[in-house]
C-alpha positions as a Markdown table, in Angstrom:
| # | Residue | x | y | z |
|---|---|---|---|---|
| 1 | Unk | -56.6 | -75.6 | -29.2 |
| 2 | Unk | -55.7 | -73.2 | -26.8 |
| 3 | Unk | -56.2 | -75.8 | -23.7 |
| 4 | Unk | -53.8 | -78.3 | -25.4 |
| 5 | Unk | -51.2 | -75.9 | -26.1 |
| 6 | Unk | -51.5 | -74.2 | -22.4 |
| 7 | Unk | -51.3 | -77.6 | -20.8 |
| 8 | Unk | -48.0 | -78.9 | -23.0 |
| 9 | Unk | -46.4 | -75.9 | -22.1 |
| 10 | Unk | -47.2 | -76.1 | -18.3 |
| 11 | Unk | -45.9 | -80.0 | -18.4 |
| 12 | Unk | -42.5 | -78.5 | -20.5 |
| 13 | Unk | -41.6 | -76.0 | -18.2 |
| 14 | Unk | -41.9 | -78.8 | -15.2 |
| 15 | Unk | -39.9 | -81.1 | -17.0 |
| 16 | Unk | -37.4 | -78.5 | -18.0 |
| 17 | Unk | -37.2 | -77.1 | -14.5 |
| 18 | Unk | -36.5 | -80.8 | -13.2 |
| 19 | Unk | -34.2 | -81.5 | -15.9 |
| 20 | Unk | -31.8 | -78.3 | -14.6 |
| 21 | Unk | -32.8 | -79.3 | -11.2 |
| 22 | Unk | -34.2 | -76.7 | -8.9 |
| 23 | Unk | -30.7 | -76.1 | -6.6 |
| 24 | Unk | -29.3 | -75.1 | -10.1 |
| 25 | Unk | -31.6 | -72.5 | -10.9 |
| 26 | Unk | -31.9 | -72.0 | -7.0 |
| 27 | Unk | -27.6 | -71.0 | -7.2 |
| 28 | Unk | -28.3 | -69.1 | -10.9 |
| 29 | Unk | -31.2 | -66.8 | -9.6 |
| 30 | Unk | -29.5 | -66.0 | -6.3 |
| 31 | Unk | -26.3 | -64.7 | -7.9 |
| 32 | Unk | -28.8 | -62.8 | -9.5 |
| 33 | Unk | -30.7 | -61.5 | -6.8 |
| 34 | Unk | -27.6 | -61.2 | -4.6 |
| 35 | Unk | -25.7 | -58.3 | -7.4 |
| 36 | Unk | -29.1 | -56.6 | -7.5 |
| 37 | Unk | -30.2 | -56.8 | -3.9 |
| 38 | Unk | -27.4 | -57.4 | -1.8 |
| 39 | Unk | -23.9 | -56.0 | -3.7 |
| 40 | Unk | -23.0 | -53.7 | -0.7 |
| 41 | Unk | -22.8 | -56.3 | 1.7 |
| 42 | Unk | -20.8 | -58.7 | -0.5 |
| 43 | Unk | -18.6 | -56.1 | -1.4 |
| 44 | Unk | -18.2 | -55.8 | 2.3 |
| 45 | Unk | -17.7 | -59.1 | 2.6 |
| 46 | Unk | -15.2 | -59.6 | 0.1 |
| 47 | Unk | -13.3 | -56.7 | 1.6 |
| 48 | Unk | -13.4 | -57.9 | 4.8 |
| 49 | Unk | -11.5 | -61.3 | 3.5 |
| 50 | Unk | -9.1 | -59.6 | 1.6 |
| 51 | Unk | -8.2 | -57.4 | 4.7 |
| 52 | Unk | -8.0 | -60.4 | 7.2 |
| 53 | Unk | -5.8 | -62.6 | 4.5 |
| 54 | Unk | -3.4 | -59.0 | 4.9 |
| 55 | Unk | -3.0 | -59.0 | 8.4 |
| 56 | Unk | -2.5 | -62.6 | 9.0 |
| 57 | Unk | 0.3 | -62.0 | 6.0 |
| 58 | Unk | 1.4 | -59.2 | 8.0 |
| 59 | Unk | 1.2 | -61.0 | 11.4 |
| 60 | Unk | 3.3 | -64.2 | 9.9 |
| 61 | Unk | 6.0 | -61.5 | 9.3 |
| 62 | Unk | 5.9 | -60.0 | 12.8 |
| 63 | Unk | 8.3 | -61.6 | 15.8 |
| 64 | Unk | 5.8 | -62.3 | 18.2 |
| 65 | Unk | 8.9 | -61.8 | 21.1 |
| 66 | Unk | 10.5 | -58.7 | 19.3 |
| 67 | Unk | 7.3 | -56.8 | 18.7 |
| 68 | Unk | 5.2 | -58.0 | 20.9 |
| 69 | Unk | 3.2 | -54.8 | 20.9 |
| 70 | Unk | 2.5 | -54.7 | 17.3 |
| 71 | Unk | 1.9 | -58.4 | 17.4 |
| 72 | Unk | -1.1 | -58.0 | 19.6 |
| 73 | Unk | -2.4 | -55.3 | 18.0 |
| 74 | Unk | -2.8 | -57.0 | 14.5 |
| 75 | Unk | -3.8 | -60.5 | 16.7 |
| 76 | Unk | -6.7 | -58.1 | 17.8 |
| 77 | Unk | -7.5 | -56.7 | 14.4 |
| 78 | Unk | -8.0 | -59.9 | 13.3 |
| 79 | Unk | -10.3 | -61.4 | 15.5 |
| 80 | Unk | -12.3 | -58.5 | 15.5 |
| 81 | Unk | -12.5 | -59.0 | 11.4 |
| 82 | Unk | -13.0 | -62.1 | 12.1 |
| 83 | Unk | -16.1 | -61.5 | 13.7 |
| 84 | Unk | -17.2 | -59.0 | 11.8 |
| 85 | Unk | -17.3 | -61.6 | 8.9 |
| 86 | Unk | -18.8 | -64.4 | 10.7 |
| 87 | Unk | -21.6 | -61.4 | 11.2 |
| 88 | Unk | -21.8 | -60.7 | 8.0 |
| 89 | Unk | -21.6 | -64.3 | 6.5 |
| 90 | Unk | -24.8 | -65.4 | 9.5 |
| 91 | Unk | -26.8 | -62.2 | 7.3 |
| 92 | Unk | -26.1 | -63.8 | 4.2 |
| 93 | Unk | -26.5 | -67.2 | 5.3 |
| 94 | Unk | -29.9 | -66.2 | 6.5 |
| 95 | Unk | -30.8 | -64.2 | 3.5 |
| 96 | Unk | -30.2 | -67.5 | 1.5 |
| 97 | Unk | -32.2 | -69.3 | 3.2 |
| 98 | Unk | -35.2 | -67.2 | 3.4 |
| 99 | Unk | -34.2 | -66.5 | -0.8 |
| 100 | Unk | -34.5 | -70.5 | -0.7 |
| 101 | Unk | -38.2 | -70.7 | 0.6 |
| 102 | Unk | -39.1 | -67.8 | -1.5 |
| 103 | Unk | -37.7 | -69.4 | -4.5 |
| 104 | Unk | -38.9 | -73.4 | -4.1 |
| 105 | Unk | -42.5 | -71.8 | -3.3 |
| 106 | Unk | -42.5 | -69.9 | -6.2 |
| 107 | Unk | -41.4 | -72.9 | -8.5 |
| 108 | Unk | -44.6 | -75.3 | -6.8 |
| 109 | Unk | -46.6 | -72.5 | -7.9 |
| 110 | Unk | -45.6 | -72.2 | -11.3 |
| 111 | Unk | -45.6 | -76.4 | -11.4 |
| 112 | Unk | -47.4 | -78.2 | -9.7 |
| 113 | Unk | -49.6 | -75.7 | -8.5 |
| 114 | Unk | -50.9 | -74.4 | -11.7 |
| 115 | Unk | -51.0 | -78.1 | -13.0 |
| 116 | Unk | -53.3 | -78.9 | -10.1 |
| 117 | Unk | -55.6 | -75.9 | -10.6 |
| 118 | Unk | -55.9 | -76.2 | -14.5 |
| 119 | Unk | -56.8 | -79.4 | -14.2 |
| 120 | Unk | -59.4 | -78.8 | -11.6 |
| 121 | Unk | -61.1 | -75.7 | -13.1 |
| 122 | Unk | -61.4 | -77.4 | -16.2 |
| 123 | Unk | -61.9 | -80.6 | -14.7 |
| 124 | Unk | -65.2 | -81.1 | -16.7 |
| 125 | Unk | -64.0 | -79.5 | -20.1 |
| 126 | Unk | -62.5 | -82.0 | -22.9 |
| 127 | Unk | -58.9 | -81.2 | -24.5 |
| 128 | Unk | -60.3 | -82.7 | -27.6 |
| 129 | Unk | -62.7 | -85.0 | -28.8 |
| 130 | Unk | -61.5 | -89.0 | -30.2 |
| 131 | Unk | -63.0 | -90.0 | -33.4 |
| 132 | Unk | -65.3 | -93.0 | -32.5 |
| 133 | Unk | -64.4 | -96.9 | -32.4 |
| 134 | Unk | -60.4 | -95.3 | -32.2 |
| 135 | Unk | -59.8 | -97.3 | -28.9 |
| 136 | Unk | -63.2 | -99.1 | -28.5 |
| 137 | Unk | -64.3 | -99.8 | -25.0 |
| 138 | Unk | -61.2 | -98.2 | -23.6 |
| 139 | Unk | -62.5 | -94.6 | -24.8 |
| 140 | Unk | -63.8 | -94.2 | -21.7 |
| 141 | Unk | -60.7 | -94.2 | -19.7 |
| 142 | Unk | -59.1 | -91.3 | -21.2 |
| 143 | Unk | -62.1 | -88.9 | -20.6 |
| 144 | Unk | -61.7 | -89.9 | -16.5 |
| 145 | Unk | -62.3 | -87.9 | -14.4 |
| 146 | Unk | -65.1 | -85.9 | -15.5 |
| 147 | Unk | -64.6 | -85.0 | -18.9 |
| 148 | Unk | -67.6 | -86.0 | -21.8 |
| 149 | Unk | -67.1 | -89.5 | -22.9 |
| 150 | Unk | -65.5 | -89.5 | -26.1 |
| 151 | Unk | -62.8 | -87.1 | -25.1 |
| 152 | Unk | -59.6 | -86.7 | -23.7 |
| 153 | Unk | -59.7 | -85.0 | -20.3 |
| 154 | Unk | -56.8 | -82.7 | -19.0 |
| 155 | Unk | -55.2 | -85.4 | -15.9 |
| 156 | Unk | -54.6 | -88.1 | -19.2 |
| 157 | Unk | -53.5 | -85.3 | -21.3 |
| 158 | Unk | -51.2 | -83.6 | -18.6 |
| 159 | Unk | -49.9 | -87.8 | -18.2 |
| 160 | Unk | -49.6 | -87.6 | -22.0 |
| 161 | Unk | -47.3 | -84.6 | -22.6 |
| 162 | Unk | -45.2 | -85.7 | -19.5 |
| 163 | Unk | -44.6 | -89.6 | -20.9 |
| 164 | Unk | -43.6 | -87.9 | -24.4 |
| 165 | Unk | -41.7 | -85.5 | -23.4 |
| 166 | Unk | -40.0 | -87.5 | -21.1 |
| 167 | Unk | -39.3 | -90.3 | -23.7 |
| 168 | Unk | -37.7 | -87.4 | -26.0 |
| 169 | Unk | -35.4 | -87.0 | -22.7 |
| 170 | Unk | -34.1 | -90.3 | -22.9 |
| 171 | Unk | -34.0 | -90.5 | -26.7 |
| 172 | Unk | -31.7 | -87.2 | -26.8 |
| 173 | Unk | -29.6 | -88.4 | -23.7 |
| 174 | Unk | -29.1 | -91.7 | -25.0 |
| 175 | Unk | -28.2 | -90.3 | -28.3 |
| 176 | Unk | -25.8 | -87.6 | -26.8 |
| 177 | Unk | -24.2 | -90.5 | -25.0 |
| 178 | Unk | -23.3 | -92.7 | -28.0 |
| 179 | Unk | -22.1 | -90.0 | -29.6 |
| 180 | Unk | -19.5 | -89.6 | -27.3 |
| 181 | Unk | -18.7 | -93.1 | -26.8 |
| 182 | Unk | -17.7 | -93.8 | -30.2 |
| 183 | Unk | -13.9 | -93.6 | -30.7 |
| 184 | Unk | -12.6 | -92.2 | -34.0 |
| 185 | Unk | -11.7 | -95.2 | -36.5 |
| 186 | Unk | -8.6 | -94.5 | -38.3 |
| 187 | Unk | -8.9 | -94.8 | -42.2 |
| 188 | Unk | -7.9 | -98.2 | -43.2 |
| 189 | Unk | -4.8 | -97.9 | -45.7 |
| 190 | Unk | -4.5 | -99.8 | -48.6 |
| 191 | Unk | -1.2 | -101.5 | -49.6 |
């Protein structure tokens, strides 16, 4: 019982991770991973925008003829904030990306991966067995590759769970989308 509960809930969390969608959980984790791991450097960041959108406040103010001087000064401020932040964002951007490889590798692992080896290592044992005569010649089919005749093996169960479950998709989405097509009907008034 264990092997069909194991394998339902390996094809679940698939479907429920492409269901969300991986970029989704991609952007949810690294907000996550970004306050824990890198909250300095977006602090940083942040500041770093908030001082540059003040100095170009204060530079729209300044008379680039009358104070020429202080004009400069804050032009040179700002591209040197400026490039500090284009720095800074490159770091991040790169952190993201290497976060993103990290992240998608994990996810195969947990999926597909362990869908692949679970079904290898127990390539030869049977989910459960059919009663006899259930699907007459056919019975054969479902025990492909390797499992006993007579059985279910765990590639037609693993199809199994993912047809159902995926079916249950389209019945709740269907269902979630006619409830919200239906207008409200007024109440019919007697006269």
């Amino acid at each position: 019982m264990d092997l069909i509960l194991t394998i339902f809930l390996l094809v679940l969390l698939t479907q429920a991770i492409s269901w969300i969608g991986k970029s989704v959980l991609l952007d949810l984790v690294y907000a996550l991973y970004q306050r824990l791991f890198n909250g300095a450097k977006v602090a940083q960041q942040r500041s770093l925008k908030t001082s540059i959108l003040n100095t170009k406040k204060e530079l729209l103010e300044t008379s680039a003829q009358d104070q020429f001087a202080k004009w400069a000064k804050l032009r040179r401020k700002i591209d040197k904030e400026l490039a500090d932040l284009e720095k800074l964002n490159s770091e991040l951007g790169s952190a993201k990306t290497a976060f993103s490889i990290k992240f998608n590798t994990a996810i195969w692992i947990l999926t597909t991966g362990a869908q692949m080896v679970l079904g290898w290592w127990y390539r030869k044992t049977p989910v459960f067995y059919l009663p006899k005569g259930w699907f007459g010649p056919f019975t054969w089919w479902l025990s492909l590759p390797f499992a006993p005749a007579g059985s279910v093996s765990c590639g037609t169960w693993q199809m199994a769970c993912k047809r159902v479950i995926t079916m249950m998709e389209r019945v709740v989405r269907d269902l979630y989308a006619s409830a919200e097509e239906v207008p409200p009907q007024e109440p019919i008034k007697q006269e």
